[in-house]
C-alpha positions as CSV (number, residue, x, y, z in Angstrom):
1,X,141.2,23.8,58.0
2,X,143.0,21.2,56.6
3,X,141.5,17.9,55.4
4,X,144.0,14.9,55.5
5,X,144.3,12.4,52.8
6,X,145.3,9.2,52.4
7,X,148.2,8.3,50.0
8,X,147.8,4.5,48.2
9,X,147.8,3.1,45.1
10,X,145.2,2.6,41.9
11,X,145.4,0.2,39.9
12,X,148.7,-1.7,38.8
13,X,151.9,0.7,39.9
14,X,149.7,3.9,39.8
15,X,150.3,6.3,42.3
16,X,147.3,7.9,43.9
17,X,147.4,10.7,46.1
18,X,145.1,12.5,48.6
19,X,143.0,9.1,48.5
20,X,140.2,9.9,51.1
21,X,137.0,7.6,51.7
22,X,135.0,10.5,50.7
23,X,136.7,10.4,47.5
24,X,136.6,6.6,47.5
25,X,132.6,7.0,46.0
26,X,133.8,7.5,42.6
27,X,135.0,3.9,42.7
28,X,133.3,1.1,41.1
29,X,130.2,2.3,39.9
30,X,128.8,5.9,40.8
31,X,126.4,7.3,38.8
32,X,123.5,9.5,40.8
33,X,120.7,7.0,40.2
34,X,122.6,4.4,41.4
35,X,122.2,6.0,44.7
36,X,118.6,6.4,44.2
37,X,118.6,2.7,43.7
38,X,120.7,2.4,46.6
39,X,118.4,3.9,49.3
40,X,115.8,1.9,48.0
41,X,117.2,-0.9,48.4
42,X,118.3,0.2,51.6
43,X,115.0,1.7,53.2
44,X,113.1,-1.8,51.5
45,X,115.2,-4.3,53.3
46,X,115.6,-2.3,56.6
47,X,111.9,-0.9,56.7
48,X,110.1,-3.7,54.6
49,X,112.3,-6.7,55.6
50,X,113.2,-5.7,58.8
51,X,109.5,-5.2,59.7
52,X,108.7,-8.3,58.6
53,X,111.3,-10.4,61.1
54,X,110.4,-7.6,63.9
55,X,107.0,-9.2,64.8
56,X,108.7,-12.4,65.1
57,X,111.2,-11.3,67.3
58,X,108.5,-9.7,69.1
59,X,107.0,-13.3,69.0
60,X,110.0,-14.8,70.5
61,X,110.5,-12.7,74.1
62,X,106.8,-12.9,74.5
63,X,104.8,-14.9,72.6
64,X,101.1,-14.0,71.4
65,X,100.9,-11.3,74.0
66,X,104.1,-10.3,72.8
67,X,102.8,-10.1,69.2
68,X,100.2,-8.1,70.6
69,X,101.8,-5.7,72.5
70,X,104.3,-5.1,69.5
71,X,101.7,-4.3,67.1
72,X,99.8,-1.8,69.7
73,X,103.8,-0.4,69.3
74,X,103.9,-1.0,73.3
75,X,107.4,-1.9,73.8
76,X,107.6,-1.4,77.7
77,X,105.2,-4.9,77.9
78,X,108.4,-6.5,76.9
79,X,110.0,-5.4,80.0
80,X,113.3,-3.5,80.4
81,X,115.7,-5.5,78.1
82,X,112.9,-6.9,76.0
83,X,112.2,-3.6,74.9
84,X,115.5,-2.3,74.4
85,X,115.8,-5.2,71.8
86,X,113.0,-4.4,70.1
87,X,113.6,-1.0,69.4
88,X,116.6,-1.8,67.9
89,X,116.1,-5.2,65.9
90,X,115.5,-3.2,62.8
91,X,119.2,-2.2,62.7
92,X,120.4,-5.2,61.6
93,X,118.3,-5.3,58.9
94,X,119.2,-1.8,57.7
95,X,123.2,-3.0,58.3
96,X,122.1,-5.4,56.0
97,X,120.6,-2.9,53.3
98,X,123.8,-1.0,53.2
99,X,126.4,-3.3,52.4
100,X,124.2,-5.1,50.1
101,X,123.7,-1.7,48.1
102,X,127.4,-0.6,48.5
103,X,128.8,-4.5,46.9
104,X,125.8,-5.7,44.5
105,X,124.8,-1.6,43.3
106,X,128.1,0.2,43.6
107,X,130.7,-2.8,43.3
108,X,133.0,-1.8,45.5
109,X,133.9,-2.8,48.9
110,X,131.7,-2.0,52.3
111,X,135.3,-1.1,53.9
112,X,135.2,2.0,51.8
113,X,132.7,3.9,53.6
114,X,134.7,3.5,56.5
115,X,138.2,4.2,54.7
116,X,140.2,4.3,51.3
117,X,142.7,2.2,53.2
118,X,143.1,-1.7,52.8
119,X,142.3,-2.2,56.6
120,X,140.1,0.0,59.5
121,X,142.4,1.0,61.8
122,X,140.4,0.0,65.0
123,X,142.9,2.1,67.0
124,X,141.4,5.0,65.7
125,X,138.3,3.9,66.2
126,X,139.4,3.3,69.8
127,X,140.6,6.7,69.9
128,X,137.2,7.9,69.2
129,X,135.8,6.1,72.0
130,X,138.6,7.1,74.6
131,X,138.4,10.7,73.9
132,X,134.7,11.4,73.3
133,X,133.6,8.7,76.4
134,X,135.8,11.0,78.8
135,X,134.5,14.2,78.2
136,X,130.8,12.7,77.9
137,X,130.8,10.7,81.5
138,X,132.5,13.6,83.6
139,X,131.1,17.2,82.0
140,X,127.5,15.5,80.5
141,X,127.5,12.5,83.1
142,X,128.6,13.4,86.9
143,X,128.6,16.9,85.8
144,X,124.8,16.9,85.7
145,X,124.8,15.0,89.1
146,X,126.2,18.0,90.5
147,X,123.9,20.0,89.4
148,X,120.6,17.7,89.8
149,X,121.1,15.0,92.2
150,X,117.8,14.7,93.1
151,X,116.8,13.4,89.7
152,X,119.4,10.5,89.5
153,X,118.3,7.4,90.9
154,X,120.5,4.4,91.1
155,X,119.2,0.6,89.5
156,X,119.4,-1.8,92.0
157,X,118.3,-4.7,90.2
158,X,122.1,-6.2,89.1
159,X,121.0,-9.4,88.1
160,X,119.1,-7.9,85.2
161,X,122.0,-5.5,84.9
162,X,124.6,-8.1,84.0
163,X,122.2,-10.0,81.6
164,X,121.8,-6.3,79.9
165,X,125.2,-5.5,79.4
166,X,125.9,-8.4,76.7
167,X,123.3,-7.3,74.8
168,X,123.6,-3.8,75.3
169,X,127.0,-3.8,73.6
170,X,126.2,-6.1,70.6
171,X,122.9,-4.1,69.6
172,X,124.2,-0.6,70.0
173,X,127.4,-1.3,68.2
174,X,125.5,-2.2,65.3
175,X,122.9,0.7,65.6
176,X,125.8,3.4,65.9
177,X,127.8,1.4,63.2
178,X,124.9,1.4,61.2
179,X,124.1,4.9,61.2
180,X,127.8,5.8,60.5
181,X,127.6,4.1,57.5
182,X,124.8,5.1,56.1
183,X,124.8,9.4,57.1
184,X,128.4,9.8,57.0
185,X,129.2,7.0,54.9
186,X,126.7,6.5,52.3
187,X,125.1,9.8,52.1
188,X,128.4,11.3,51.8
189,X,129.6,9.6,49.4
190,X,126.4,10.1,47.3
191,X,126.3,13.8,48.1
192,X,129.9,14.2,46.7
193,X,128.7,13.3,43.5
194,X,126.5,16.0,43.5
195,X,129.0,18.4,44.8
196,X,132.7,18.7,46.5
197,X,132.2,21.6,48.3
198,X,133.8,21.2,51.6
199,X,130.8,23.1,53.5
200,X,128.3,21.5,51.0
201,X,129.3,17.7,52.3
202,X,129.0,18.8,56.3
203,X,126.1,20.3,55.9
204,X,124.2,17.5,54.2
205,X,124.8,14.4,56.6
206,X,124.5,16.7,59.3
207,X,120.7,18.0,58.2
208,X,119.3,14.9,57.4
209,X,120.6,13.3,60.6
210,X,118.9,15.9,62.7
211,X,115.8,15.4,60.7
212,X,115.8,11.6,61.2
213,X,115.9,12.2,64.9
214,X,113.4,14.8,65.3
215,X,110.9,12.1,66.4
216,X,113.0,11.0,69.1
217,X,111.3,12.5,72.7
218,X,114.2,14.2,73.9
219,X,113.9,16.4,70.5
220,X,110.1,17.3,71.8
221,X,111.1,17.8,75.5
222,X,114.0,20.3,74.5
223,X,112.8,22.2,71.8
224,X,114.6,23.8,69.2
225,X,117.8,23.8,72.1
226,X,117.8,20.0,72.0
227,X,117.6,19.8,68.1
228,X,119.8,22.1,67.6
229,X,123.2,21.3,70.1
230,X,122.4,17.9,70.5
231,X,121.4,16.7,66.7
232,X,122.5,18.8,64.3
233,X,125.7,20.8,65.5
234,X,126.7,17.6,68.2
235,X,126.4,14.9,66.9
236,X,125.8,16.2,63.2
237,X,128.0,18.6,62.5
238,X,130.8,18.1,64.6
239,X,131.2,14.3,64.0
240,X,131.1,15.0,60.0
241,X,133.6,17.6,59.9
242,X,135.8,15.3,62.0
243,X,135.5,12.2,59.6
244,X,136.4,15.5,56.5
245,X,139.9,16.0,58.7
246,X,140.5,12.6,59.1
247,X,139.5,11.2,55.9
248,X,137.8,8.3,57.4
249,X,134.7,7.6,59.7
250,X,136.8,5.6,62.1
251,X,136.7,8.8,64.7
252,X,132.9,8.9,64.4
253,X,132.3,5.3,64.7
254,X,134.1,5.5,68.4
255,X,132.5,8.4,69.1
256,X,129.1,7.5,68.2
257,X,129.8,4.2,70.4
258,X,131.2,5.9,73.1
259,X,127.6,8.7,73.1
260,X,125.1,5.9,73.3
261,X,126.9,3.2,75.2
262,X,126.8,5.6,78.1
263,X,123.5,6.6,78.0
264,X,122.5,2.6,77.9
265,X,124.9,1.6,80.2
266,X,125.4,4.2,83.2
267,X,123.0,6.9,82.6
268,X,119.7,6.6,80.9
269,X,117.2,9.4,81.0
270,X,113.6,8.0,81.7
271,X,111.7,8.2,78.6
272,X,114.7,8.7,76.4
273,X,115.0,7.1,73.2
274,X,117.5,5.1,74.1
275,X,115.5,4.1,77.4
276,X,117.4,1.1,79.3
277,X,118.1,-0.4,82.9
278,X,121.1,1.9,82.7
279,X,123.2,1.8,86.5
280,X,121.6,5.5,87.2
281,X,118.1,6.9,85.6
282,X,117.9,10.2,85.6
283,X,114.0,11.3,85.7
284,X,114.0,14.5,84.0
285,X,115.9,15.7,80.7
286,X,117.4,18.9,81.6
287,X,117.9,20.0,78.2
288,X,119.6,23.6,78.8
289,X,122.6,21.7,80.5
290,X,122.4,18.9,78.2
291,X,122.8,21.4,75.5
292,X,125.5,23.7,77.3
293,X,127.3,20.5,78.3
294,X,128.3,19.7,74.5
295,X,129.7,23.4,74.2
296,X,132.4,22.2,76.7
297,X,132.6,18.4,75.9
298,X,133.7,19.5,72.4
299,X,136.5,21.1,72.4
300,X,137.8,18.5,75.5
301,X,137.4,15.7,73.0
302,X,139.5,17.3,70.2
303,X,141.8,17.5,72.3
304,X,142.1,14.0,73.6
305,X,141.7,13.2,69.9
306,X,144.0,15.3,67.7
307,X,146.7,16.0,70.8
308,X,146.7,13.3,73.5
309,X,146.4,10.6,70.8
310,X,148.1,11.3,67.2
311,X,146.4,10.5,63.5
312,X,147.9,7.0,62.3
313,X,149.9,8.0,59.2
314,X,151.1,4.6,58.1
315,X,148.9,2.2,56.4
316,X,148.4,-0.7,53.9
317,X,148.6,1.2,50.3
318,X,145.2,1.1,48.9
319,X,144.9,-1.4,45.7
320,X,142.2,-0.6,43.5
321,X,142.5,-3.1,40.3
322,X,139.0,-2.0,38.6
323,X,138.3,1.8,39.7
324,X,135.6,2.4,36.8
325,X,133.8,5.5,35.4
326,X,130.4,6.1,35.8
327,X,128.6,3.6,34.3
């Protein structure tokens, strides 16, 4: 397997080669407990901060009842969009805690847990998007109408529909950005330090993201199945060792987009983690298919990705005037 770098520049006239974002921790300042420091400050402004704003968001869609039904942790009170919002409010926050750690703690910029270049190539990111959205809406999508029609039922309320889709958009770009950043962006980074080992750097991110979603219900209606295929190998795995090839996370950040857009937009699983006045609800999570599904989604979307669209190979050269030791 080959892992593509990125050529640029360090510095004043100083060649760098094989410049990759992964590599791109070692600039500014990188020592291990500055990352310690780092998720600290992250988990205290997303958890700490965050939960302090969340009760007055909660405030806003629904005032005292609202407060109420927020602290009681009953989001479905706030009614379908309400509580799609409140779910996800905390994102910012943790959004937030990232780029604060990655300027103020590590001095260098954000734009380097994306890429080593001088600018994110949104095409790529678009590419991510295109290719994984494809695959995802006809094998996972109509694939499991097919199969199950019975269990699909379609939302007929539009009105609420059209209001959702504004807000759908904004608040799970930020959540999938936001978890880009942080598992295959900052714990990258920081593991790297640790160790370069090729295997060593997928395997982290893509543990600790399956962990973080073991709480989510799908993980308890599937089993072991669901945590497996559809957390740690897809989107854990597969999604890291993709941002490896590519030498940035702009794949992942369309793909990620492209997973959960879907599910919020056109087909929502009742219950689900992500629940939403998606177009279609399906009322059971068929977690064998679900799982089977990604085994054929896969290697359709590395295709779109690596054939049907081609790796950009021109860029800005990447200037980095104070790349320091570790201090």
């Amino acid at each position: 397997m080959k892992f593509k770098a990125i050529k640029g520049h360090q510095g004043i006239g100083m060649e760098v080669q094989d410049v990759t974002y992964v590599e791109a921790a070692r600039w500014g300042k990188h020592r291990g407990w500055r990352y310690v420091l780092g998720l600290v400050v992250i988990f205290f402004v997303g958890l700490v901060v965050g939960g302090i704003a969340a009760p007055r968001i909660a405030f806003l869609f629904g005032g005292q009842e609202g407060l109420a039904a927020f602290r009681r942790l009953d989001y479905a009170a706030f009614g379908p969009v309400g509580s799609f919002v409140a779910v996800r409010a905390i994102f910012p926050f943790f959004l937030a805690g990232i780029l604060i750690a990655v300027t103020l703690i590590h001095q260098r910029h954000p734009r380097t847990l994306v890429t080593a270049r001088e600018k994110i190539s949104w095409r790529r990111i678009g590419h991510g998007f295109v290719a994984w959205f494809v695959p995802i809406l006809l094998i996972a999508g109509l694939g499991q109408y097919f199969f199950y029609p019975d269990t699909f039922s379609f939302n007929f309320d539009l009105t609420t529909f059209a209001l959702f889709v504004p807000l759908a958009l904004v608040f799970t770009a930020i959540q999938t950005t936001t978890e880009e950043l942080f598992f295959r962006g900052y714990i990258m980074q920081g593991a790297s330090i640790v160790w370069t080992n090729r295997v060593f750097l997928a395997l982290v991110p893509a543990t600790i993201f399956a962990l973080a979603h073991l709480l989510n219900p799908e993980a308890s209606a599937g089993g072991w199945l669901t945590v497996f295929f559809n957390y740690f190998l897809v989107p854990g795995l597969v999604w890291t060792v993709v941002s490896l090839i590519d030498g940035t996370t702009e794949l992942a950040i369309g793909v990620h987009f492209a997973n959960n857009i879907g599910g919020v937009l056109l087909f929502n699983v009742a219950g689900s983690a992500a629940d939403a006045p998606a177009l279609f609800t399906i009322s059971k999570f068929h977690a064998t298919y679900t799982a089977l599904s990604m085994l054929v989604v896969v290697p359709v979307f590395l295709a779109i990705a690596y054939k049907v669209f081609k790796r950009d190979e021109t860029s800005e050269p990447v200037f980095q005037s104070n790349r320091m030791g570790r201090r």
